[in-house]
C-alpha positions as CSV (number, residue, x, y, z in Angstrom):
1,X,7.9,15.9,-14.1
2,X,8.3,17.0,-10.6
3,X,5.5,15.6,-8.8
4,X,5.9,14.3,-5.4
5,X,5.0,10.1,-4.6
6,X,4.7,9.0,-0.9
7,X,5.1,5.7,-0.4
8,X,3.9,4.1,3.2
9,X,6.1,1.4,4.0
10,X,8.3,2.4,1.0
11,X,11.8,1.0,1.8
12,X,11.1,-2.9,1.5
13,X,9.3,-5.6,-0.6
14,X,6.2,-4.5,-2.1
15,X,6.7,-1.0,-0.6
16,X,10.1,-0.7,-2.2
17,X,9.5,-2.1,-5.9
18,X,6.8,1.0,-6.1
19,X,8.9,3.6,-4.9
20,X,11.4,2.3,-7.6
21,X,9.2,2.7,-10.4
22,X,7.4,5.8,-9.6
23,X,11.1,7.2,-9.6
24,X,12.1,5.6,-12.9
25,X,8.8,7.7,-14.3
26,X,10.6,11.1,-13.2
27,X,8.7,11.1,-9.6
28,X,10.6,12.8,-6.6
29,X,9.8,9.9,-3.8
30,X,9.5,9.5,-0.1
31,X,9.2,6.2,1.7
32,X,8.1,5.8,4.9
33,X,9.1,2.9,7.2
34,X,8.2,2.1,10.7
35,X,11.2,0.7,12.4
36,X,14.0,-1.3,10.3
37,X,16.3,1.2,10.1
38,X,18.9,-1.1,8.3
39,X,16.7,-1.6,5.9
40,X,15.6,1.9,5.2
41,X,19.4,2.8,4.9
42,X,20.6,0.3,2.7
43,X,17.3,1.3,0.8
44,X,18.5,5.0,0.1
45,X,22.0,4.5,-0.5
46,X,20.8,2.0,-3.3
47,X,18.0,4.1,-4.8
48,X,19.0,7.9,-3.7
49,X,15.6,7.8,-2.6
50,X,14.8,9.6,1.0
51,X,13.4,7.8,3.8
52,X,11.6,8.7,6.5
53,X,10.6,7.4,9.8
54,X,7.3,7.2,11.8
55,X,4.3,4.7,12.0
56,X,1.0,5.3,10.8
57,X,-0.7,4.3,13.2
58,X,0.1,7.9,15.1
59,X,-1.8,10.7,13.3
60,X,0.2,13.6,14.9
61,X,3.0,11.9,13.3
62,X,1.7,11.4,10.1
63,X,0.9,15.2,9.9
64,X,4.3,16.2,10.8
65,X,5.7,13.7,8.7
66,X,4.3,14.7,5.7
67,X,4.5,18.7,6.4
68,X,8.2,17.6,6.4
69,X,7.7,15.7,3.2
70,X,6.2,18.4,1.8
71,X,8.8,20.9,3.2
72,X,11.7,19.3,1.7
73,X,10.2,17.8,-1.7
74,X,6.8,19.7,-2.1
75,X,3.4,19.3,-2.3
76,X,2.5,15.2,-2.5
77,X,0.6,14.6,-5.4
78,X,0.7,11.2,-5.0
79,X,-0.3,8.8,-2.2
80,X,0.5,5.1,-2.2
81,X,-1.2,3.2,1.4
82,X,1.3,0.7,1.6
83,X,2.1,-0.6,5.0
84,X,1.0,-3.0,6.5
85,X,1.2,-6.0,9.0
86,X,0.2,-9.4,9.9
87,X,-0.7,-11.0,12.8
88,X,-2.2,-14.2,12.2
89,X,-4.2,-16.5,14.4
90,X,-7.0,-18.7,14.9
91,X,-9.6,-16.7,15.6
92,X,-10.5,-18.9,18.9
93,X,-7.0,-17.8,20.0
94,X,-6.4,-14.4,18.3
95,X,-6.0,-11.6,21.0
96,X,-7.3,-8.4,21.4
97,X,-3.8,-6.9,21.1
98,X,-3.3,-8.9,17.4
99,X,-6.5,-7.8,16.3
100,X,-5.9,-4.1,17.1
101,X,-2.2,-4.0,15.7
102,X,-3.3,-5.0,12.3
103,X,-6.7,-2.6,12.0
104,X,-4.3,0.4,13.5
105,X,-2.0,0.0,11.0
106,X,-3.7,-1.7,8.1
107,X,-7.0,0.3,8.1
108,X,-6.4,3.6,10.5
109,X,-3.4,3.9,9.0
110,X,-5.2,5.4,5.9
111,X,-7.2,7.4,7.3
112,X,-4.5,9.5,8.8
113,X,-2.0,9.9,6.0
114,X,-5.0,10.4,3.1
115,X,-6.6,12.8,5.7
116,X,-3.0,14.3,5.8
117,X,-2.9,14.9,2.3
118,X,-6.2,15.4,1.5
119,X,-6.8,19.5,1.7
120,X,-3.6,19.8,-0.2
121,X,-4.9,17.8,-3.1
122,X,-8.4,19.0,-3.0
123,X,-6.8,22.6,-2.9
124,X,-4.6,21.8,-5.9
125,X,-7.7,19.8,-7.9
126,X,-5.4,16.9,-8.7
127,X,-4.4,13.9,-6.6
128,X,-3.9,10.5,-6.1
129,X,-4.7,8.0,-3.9
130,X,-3.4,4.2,-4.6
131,X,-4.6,1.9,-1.7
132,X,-2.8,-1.3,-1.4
133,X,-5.3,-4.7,0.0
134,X,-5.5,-7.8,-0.4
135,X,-6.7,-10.9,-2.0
136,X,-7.7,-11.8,1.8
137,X,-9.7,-8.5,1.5
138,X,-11.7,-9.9,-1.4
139,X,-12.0,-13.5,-0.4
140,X,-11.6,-13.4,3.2
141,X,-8.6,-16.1,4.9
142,X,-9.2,-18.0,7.5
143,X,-6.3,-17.1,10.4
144,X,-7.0,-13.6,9.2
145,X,-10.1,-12.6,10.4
146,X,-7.9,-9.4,11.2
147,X,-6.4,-8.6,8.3
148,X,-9.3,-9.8,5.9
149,X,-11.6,-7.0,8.0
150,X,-9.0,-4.5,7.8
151,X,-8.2,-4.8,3.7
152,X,-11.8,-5.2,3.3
153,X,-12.3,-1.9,4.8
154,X,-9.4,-0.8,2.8
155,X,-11.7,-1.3,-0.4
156,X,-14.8,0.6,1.0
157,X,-12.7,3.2,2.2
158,X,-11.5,3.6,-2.0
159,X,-15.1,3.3,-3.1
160,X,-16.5,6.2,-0.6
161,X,-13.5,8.7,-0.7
162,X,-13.4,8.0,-4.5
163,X,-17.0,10.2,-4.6
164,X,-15.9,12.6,-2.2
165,X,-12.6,13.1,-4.6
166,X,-14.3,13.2,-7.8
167,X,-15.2,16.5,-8.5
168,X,-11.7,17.8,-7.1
169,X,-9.9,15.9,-9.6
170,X,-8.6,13.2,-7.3
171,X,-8.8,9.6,-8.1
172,X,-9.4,6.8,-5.1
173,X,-7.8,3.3,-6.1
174,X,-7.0,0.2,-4.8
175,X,-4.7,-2.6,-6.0
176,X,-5.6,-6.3,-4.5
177,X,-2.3,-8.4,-5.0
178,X,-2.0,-12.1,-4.4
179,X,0.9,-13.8,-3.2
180,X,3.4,-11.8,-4.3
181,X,7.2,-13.3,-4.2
182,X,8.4,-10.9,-1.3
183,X,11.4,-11.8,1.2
184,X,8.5,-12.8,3.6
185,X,6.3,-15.2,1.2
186,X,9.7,-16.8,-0.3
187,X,10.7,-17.3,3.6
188,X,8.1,-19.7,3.8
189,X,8.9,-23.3,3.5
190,X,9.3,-24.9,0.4
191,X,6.9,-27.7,0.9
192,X,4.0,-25.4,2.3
193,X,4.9,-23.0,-0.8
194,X,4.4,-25.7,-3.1
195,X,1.5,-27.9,-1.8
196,X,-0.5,-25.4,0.1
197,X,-0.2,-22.0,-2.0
198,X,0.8,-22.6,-5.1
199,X,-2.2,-25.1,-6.2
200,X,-4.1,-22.3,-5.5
201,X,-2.9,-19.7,-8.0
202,X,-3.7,-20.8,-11.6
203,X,-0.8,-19.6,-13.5
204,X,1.5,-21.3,-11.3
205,X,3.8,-19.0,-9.7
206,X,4.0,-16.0,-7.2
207,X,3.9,-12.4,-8.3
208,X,6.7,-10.6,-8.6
209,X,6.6,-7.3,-6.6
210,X,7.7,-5.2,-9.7
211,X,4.5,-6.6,-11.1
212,X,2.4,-4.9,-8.3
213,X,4.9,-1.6,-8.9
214,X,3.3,-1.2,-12.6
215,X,-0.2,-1.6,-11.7
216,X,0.7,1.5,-8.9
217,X,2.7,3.8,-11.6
218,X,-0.7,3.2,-14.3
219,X,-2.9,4.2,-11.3
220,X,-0.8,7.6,-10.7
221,X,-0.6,8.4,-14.1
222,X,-2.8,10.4,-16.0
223,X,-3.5,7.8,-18.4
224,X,-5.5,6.4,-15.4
225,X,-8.0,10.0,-14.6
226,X,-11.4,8.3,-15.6
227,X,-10.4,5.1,-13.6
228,X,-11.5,6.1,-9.3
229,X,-13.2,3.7,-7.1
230,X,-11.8,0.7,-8.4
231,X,-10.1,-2.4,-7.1
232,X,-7.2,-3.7,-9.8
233,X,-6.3,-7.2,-8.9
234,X,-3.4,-8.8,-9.6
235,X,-3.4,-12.7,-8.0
236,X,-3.2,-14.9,-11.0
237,X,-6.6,-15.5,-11.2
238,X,-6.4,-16.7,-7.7
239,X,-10.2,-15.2,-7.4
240,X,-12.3,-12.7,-9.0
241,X,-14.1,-10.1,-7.4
C-alpha cells in the first residue's frame, strides 16, 4: 500500500495514536501540528513519521501545506480532521475572542483542509474523509457552548459532504469519542476525574486513544466503502445518538 494519510493535529494524543496506526496498516503519514514544536520532534524521531507545521485556521496555508504534502509523499487519499481546541467558559462570561478560536479551528478548520483535498480526491474517484467530534457535539456541555456548536457542525458538515462525495467514490465520516485518557483529560485532578466524570461513563473508565485510532484505520479502509455520512461513537455508552 502506498496511500497517503493526513493527520490534522497529528503529533500528540488523539492525533498521534491515529497517525500510528494508519502507519502500522502500510500508510505513508503526515501530521500536522500548530505550534509545539517539541512535541512534533520528539513525535518524528519516535515514529519516522514527518511533521509539518501550520494552523488550520489559515486557508492559504492549508493549501500550501498540503501541495507540499502532496509534493513530497503524493496525492492524500486520506483525510483525518483532527485538531482541535478548547476554550471553556460560562457562557455569561465566554468572550468573543474564545468563541471564535474554537469555531476557527474546530469547524473552519475543515472546511479549508477537506476543500484542500477535495478536487484531488474527486479527480481520482476515491477518498476519505474521517472527521473527528465530540460527545459534546452529540449531547451538548454546558461551559462549551463553543465547542458543542462547533463539533456539532462538524457532524452536519459529514452528513452534507458525504452526498456531495458519493458518487466520486469518497466517503464522509465522523468519529464522536468520549473522554478519552489523553495527557490533557489524565491532567485533571483525581477527585474531579473520579466523582464528576467517571460516574458518567458506564463501563467505568476513559478511552484509551488507540481505541479512537482503530475506529479511524476501519473508516479509511476499504472494508468501510458502503459506510459515508455516519457518526461512529466511541464514549462508553456515555450517550447514544
Amino acid at each position: 500500500m502506498d496511500k497517503v494519510a493526513l493527520v490534522t493535529g497529528g503529533s500528540r494524543g488523539i492525533g498521534a495514536a491515529i497517525s500510528k496506526a494508519l502507519q502500522a496498516e502500510g500508510y505513508k503519514v503526515a501530521a500536522t501540528y500548530a505550534g509545539n514544536d517539541e512535541a512534533a520532534r520528539a513525535f518524528s524521531d519516535e515514529t519516522g513519521i514527518r511533521t509539518y507545521k501550520w494552523s488550520v485556521t489559515d486557508y492559504d496555508a492549508c493549501k500550501d501545506g498540503v501541495a507540499r504534502i502532496e509534493d513530497e509523499l503524493g496525492p492524500v487519499a486520506v483525510l483525518v480532521n483532527n485538531a482541535g481546541i478548547t476554550r471553556d467558559a460560562m457562557f455569561h462570561k465566554m468572550t468573543p475572542d474564545q468563541w471564535k478560536k474554537v469555531i476557527d479551528t474546530n469547524l473552519n478548520g475543515l472546511f479549508n483542509m477537506t476543500h484542500c483535498v477535495w478536487p484531488g480526491m474527486r479527480d481520482r474517484k476515491f477518498g476519505r474523509i474521517i472527521n473527528i467530534t465530540s460527545v459534546n457535539g452529540q449531547k451538548g456541555q454546558a461551559g462549551q457552548a463553543n465547542y458543542s456548536a462547533a463539533k456539532a457542525g462538524d457532524i452536519g458538515f459529514t452528513r452534507a459532504l458525504a452526498q456531495e462525495g458519493a458518487r466520486a467514490g469518497i466517503t464522509v465520516n465522523a468519529i464522536a469519542p468520549g473522554y478519552i485518557g489523553t495527557e490533557m483529560v489524565r491532567a485533571i485532578d483525581e477527585k474531579v476525574l473520579a466523582e464528576r466524570i467517571l460516574p458518567q461513563i458506564p463501563v467505568g473508565r476513559l478511552g484509551e486513544p488507540e481505541e479512537i485510532a482503530r475506529c479511524a484505520v476501519f473508516l479509511a479502509s476499504d472494508d468501510s466503502g458502503f459506510i459515508t455520512g455516519s457518526t461512529l461513537s466511541a464514549n462508553g455508552a456515555q450517550f447514544f445518538a
